[in-house]
N, C-alpha and C positions, 0 to 999 in steps of 0.2 A: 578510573576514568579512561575512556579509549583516546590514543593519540588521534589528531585532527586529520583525516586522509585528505590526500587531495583535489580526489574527485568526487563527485555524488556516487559515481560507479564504483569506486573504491569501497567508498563509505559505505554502501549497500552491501558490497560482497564482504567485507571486511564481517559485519555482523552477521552478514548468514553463513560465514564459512565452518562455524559451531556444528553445521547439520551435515557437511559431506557431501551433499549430492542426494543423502539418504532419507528416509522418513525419520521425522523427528520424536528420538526419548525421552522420556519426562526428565531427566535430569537435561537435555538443552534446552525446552522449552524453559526450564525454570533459568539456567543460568544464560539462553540469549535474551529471555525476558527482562532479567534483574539488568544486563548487561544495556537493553534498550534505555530503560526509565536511569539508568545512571547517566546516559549521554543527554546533555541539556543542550536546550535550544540552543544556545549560540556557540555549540560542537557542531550541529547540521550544517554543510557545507551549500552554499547557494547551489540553486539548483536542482537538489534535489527535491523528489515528491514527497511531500505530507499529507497528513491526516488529522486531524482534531475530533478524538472520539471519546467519548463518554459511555462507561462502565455500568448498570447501576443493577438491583437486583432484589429480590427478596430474600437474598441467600448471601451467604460470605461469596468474596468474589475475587479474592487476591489471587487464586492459582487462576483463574478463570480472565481477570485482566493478562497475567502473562501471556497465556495462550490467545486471549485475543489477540496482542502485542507481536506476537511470533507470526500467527496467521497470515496478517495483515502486511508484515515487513518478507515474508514468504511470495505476497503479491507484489513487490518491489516497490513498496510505499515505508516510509518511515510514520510509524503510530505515535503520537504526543495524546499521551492519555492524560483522563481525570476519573476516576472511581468516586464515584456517590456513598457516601456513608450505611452502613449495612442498614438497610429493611427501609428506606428513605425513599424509595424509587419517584413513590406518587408525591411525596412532597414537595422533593426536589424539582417533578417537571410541572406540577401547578403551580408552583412561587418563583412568577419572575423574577425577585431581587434573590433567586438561591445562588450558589455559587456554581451549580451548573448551570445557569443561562448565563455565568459571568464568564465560565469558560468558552461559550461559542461552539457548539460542537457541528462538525460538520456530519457526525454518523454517532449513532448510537446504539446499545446494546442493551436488551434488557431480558435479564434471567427471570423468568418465576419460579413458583415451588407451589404442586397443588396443595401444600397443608395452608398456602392464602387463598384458596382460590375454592374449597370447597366449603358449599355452604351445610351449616348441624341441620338438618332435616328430619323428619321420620321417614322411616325404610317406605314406609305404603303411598307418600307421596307422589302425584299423578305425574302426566310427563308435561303437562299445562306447569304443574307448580315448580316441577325442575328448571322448566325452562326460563319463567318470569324471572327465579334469581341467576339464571345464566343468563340474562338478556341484562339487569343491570349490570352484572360484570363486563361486559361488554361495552356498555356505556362508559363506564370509567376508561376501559383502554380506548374508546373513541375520543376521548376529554383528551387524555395523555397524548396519542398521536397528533391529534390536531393544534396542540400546545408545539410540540415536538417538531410538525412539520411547518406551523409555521413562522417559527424560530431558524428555519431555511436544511431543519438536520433531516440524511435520511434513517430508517430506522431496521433494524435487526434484532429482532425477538425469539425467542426459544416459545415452543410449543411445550405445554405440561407433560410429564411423563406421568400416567396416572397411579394410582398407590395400588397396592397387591394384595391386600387384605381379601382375604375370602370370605370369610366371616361362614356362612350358611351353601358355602358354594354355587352350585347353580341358580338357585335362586338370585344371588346377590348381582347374576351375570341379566338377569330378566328386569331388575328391579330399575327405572327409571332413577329411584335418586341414591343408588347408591354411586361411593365417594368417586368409584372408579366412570361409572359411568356418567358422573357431571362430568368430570376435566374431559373425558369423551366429546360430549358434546358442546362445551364452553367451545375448546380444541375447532371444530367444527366451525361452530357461529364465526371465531375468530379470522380463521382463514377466508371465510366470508366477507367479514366487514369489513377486514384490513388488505383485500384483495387489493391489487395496485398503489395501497400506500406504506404495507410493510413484507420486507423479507423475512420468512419466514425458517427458524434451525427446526427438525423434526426431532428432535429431542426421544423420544418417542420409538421411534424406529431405529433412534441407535443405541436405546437399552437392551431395544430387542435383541439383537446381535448378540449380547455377552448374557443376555437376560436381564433381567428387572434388578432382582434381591443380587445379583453380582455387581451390577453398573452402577447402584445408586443404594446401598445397604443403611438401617436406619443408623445404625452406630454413627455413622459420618453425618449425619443431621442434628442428632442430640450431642457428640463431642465437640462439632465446630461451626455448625448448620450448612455442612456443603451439600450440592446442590447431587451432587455424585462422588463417585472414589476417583481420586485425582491421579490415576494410575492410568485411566482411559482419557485422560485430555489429548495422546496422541490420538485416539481416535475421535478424536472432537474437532481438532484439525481441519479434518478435509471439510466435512459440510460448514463450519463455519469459513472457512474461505469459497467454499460454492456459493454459499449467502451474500458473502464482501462483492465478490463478483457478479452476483444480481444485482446486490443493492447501488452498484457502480456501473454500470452499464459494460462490464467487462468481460463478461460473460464466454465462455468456449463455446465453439461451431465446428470446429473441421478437425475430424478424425484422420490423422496421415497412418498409416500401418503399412508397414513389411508385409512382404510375401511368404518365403521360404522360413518354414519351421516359427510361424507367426499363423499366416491365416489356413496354411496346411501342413502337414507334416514331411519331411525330407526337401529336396531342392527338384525344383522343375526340369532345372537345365541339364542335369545329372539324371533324373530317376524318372523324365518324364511323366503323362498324366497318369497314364498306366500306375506307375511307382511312388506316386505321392501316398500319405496318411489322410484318405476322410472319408468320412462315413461309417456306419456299425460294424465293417470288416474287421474294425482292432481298437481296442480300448481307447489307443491316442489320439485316429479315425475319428470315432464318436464324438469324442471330447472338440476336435478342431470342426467338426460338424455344428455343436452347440454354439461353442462359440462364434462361427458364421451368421447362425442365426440369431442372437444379442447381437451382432452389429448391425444385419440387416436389419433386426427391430428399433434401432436406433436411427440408422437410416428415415427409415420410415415415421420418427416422432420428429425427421427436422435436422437432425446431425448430414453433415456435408463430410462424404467419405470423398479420401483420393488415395493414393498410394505413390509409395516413396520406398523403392527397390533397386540394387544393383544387380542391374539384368538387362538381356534384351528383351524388347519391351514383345516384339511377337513371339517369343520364349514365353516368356512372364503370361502375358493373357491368355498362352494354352491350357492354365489353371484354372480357369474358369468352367473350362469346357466339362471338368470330370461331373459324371453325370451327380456324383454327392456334394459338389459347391451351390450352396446356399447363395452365394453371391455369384453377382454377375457383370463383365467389364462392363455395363452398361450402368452397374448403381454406382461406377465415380464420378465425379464430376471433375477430377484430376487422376494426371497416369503418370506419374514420373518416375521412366522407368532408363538407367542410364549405367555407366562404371564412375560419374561424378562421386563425389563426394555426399554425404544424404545432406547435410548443412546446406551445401548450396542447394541442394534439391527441394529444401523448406522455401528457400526466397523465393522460386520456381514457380512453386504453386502457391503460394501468395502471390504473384505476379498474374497467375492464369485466372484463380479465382475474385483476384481486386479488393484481396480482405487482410486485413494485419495478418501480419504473423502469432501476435501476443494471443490468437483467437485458437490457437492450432495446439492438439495434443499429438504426440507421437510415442507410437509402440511401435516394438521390435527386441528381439530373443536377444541379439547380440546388446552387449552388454560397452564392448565399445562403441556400436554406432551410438546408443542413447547418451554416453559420455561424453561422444563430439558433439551430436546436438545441444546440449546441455548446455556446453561451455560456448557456445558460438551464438547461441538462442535463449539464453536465460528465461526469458517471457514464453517460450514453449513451454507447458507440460508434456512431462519424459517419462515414460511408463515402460521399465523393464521386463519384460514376459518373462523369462525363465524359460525353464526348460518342460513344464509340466502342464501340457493343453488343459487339464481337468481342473487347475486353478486359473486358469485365464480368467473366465468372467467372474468369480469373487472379487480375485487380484485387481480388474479394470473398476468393478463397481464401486469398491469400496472408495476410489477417488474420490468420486461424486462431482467427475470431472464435468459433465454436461446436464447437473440439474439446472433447472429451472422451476419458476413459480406458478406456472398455469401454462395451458396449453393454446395458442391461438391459429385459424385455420392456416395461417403466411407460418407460422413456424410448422407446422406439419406439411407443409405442400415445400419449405425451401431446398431440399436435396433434389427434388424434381425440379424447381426454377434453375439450379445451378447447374447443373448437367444441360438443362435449356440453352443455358447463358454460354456452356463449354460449347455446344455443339453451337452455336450463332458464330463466335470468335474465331471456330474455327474455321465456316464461313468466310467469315469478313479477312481471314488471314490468305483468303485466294481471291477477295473482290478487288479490282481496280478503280472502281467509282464507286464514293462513299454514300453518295447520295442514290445512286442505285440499288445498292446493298439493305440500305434504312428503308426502301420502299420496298422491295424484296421481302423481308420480314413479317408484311404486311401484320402490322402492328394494327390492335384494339386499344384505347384510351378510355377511361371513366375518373371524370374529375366532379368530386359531388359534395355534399355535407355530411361528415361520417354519422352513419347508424350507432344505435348502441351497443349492436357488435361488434361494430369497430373501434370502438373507444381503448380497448384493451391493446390493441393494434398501437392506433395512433401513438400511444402514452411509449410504447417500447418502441416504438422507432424514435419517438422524443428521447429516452433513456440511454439509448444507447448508438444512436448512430454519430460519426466522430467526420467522416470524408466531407461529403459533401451534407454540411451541415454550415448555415450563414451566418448565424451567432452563437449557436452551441449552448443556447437555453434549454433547461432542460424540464421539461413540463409534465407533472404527474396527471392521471387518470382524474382527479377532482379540478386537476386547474384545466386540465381540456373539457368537462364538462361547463365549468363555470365560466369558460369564454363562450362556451355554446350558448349559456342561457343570456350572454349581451347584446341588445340592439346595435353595436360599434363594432362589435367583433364578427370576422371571419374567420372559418377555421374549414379547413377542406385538406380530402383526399384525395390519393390516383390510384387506380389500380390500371396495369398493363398487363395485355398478355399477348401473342404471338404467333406464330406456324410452329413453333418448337414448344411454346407451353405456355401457360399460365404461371405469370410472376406475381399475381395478387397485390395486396396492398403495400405500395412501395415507396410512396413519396406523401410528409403531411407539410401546414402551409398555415401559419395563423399569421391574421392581419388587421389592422386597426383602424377603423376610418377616426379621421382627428381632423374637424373642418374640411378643406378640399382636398384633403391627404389620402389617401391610402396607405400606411406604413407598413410594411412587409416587418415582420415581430421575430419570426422562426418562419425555417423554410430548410427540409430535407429529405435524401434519398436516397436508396439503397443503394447500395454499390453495384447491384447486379442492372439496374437500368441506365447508368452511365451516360451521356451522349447518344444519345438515341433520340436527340431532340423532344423528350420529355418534359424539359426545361421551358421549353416553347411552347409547345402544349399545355401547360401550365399557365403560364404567364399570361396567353391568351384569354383561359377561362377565367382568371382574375381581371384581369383589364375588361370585360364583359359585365363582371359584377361590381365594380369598382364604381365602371361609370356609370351601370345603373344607381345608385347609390348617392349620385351626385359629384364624385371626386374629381380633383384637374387635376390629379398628380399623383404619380406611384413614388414613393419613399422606398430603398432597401440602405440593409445596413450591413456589413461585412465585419465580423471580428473575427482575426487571428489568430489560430491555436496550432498547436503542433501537426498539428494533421487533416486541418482544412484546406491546404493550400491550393486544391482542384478545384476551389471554387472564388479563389480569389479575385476571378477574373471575370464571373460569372453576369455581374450586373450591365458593365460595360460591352461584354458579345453582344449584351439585347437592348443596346442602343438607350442605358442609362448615364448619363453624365457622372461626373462625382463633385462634388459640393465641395465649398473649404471647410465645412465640418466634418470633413468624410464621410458623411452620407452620400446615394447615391439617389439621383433623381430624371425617372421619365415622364415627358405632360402627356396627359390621354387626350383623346378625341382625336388623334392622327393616323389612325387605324393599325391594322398588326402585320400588316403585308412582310416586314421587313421579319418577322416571327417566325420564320421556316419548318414547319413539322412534318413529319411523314408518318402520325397517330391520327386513325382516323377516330373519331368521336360518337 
């Protein structure tokens, strides 16, 4: 049993200090795992974060709980697991008196295996008949999710890896029902239907990598029923903590990287641009050439790049200029470029950008900066480059530091808003009048009823925004639908944009009419629209619909979390009272004059 540390922070680092700093070998995942499930609840020292998650599978799942277990306490959460009895999955989540709904899970996992999943067919079966039994399968995991989510768990599912049988070869690859091409396309529908209600492991794509008959060989199915050879759970690792961090709104954003013998080869300040490594002139050239260009593609999918270099900073940006850099000082949206320390250089630009820190990965060659990071930043991931340009993007992908689950127009357009955002700040860091400044911006406002391609939107700004968030409810894609379809409910977006750009969908608003109420339910917004009296702008468009509606009175409700405190204050600026229930309360019909915006409409 581990002695009692004193602090949560202790207690965290005490169990991960197994791993080193390093990528984790199956002999720690097994012995911090075993080492986790031996500390009993009332070893957890207050204060610290937990988790109540549940295991369950069509496959044996004990190596597979550890590594959940390791994953999850990797993200600085402590896991109090429960593992479902082997092959149990669906009974377990259709019988509410099972002992996994007695457990309460607040997240759940659930492995398949295609030898449940394919249906005995004939080979000449049409793509109609494949489909109908792929459409009941699907059915069931809609019963199961729906059971799942609304027992209040979120959920994390493996995608089928499909079997390798060749049987007739080409043919077998044309054939609608053969085995490999149902889980194919079950695979598919899946991703479909559980779009916005489940995280999804690609199971799939990380057989790929070692191969099929190496990652998941029949031996290990017929001797124990595992689901893979338990030699690659290190490599399970990453995407299963890219999944935890979907499925927790935790998600990474902001690429920090080095300069020097990171994004080009030799040192600027020494070998000037003439002298650096990039482009087809030299093997390592090429190499740091590619690699520019996976960041700039990443750039480009929504990742928020800045940089974090000891240099001067009009040194440093002469790197841009060689005619073979892919990148250009104008794709950061942070430049920190100083002889600081790079630690403090991380607070720095979280300070610039107005985004946690715990959101931030950082690369760089040296091997002690990523060690001070590390130890000063635990909630950073730390990605050592080495010394060898032509494994950089393996080396960075294999992370799987900035997957996500779908792609939406605000996450492809955010490196553009935030460069937006850097050059407004900058701005406003030489304006003397604030209220000239906000006019200056000449600001566009659109506050409306979301489309239903906004819904994908809405749902992940519910999921994951933590700042200026008023009760920190967290609302999936079916529950923002289904206040859509209420006569009581409101549910509205804003989109803003600028003289500097287009910040897109940045703030959602669900609200309740209850008798002469209006009860503000959620209400939140991106960090990058801040004070920029959007708030006001808002508030207006509500009290418009409000009182159409018949309402004497706007309700809001304020709850305190570790990281809302920017809006503590929020209801009281715009001339709400506070209640002795702590609720906040303004009457309408006294107009908005007092509502100050500088977004025209």
């Amino acid at each position: 049993m581990l002695d009692r540390p004193l602090t949560p922070a202790a207690f965290l680092a005490d169990l991960l200090q197994g791993f080193g700093g390093k990528a984790p070998t199956l002999p720690t995942i097994f012995q911090t795992g075993d080492r986790i499930e031996e500390t009993g609840t009332d070893l957890i020292p207050a204060g610290t974060p937990t988790q109540r998650i549940a295991v369950l599978g069509a496959v044996t799942i004990d190596y597979l709980r550890r590594a959940v277990a390791c994953g999850v306490l990797r993200e600085g959460v402590f896991p109090i697991l429960y593992q479902a009895p082997f092959g149990s999955y669906v009974q377990e989540v259709l019988d509410p008196g099972s002992p996994l709904h007695a457990f309460k899970p607040e997240l759940v996992v659930i492995a398949t295996h295609w030898r449940d999943l394919v249906t005995d067919m004939p080979i000449g079966c049409t793509e109609a008949d494949v489909d109908a039994a792929v459409d009941a399968k699907v059915g069931l995991f809609r019963g199961i999710w729906s059971r799942l989510i609304g027992s209040g768990a979120k959920i994390v599912q493996h995608l089928a890896v499909p079997p390798q049988q060749r049987f007739r070869g080409i043919a077998e690859r044309l054939a609608p029902a053969a085995p490999a091409n149902q889980i194919r396309r079950l695979n598919d529908k899946l991703l479909a239907a559980g779009n916005g209600l489940v995280t999804w492991i690609d199971m799939e794509g990380l057989a790929s990598k070692t191969g099929t008959g190496r990652f998941a060989p029949a031996k290990f199915y017929y001797s124990a029923k595992l689901d893979f050879d338990q030699r690659y759970l290190p490599d399970y690792l990453p995407p299963f903590q890219a999944a935890w961090r979907a499925a927790n709104a935790r998600g990474k954003k902001v690429l920090v990287l080095d300069l020097d013998n990171t994004l080009w080869g030799g040192v600027i300040g020494d070998d000037g641009v003439e002298g650096i490594k990039l482009g087809a002139a030299s093997p390592a050239g090429e190499a740091f050439e590619d690699w520019q260009r996976y960041i700039k593609a990443l750039g480009d999918r929504g990742v928020i790049l800045a940089v974090c270099s000891k240099n001067a900073p009009e040194i440093a940006e002469t790197g841009f200029t060689h005619p073979n850099s892919v990148l250009k000082r104008s794709d950061f949206a942070a430049f920190e470029c100083s002889w600081s320390d790079k630690a403090g250089g991380m607070k720095r630009i979280a300070q610039t950008l107005n985004v946690g820190i715990d959101s931030f990965v950082f690369c760089d060659d040296n091997p002690a900066e990523c060690e001070l990071v590390r130890q000063e930043h635990p909630e950073i991931g730390v990605v050592h480059m080495g010394t060898d340009p032509a494994a950089f993007i393996d080396l960075f992908d294999a992370g799987h530091w900035f997957d996500m689950q779908a792609y939406t127009n605000e996450d492809l357009g955010r490196a553009a808003a935030y460069s937006a955002r850097a050059a407004a700040l900058a701005e406003q860091a030489e304006a003397t009048d604030i209220g000239g400044y906000l006019a200056g911006l000449d600001m566009k406002g659109r506050l409306y009823r979301p489309e239903e391609a906004d819904i994908a939107r809405v749902a992940q700004l519910e999921q994951k925004t933590n700042q200026f968030n008023v009760t920190t409810r967290r609302y999936s894609e079916a529950q923002i639908r289904g206040f859509m379809e209420r006569n009581d409910a409101v549910v509205l977006a804003f989109k803003l944009a600028d003289r500097f750009g287009d910040h897109g969908l940045t703030s959602t608003l669900v609200a309740f009419h209850e008798d002469d109420t209006m009860r503000i339910d959620s209400w939140l917004m991106s960090c990058r629209v801040f004070s920029r009296s959007a708030e006001q702008y808002i508030l207006r468009g509500l009290i418009d619909i409000a009182e159409g509606m018949g309402a004497k009175k706007l309700v809001g409700e304020y709850k305190a979390t570790p990281k809302n405190d920017v809006v503590a204050d929020v209801y009281p600026r715009m001339g709400f009272a506070e209640r002795e229930d702590g609720m906040f309360e303004r009457p309408l019909g006294g107009g908005t004059d007092d509502l100050v915006t500088y977004i025209a409409g």
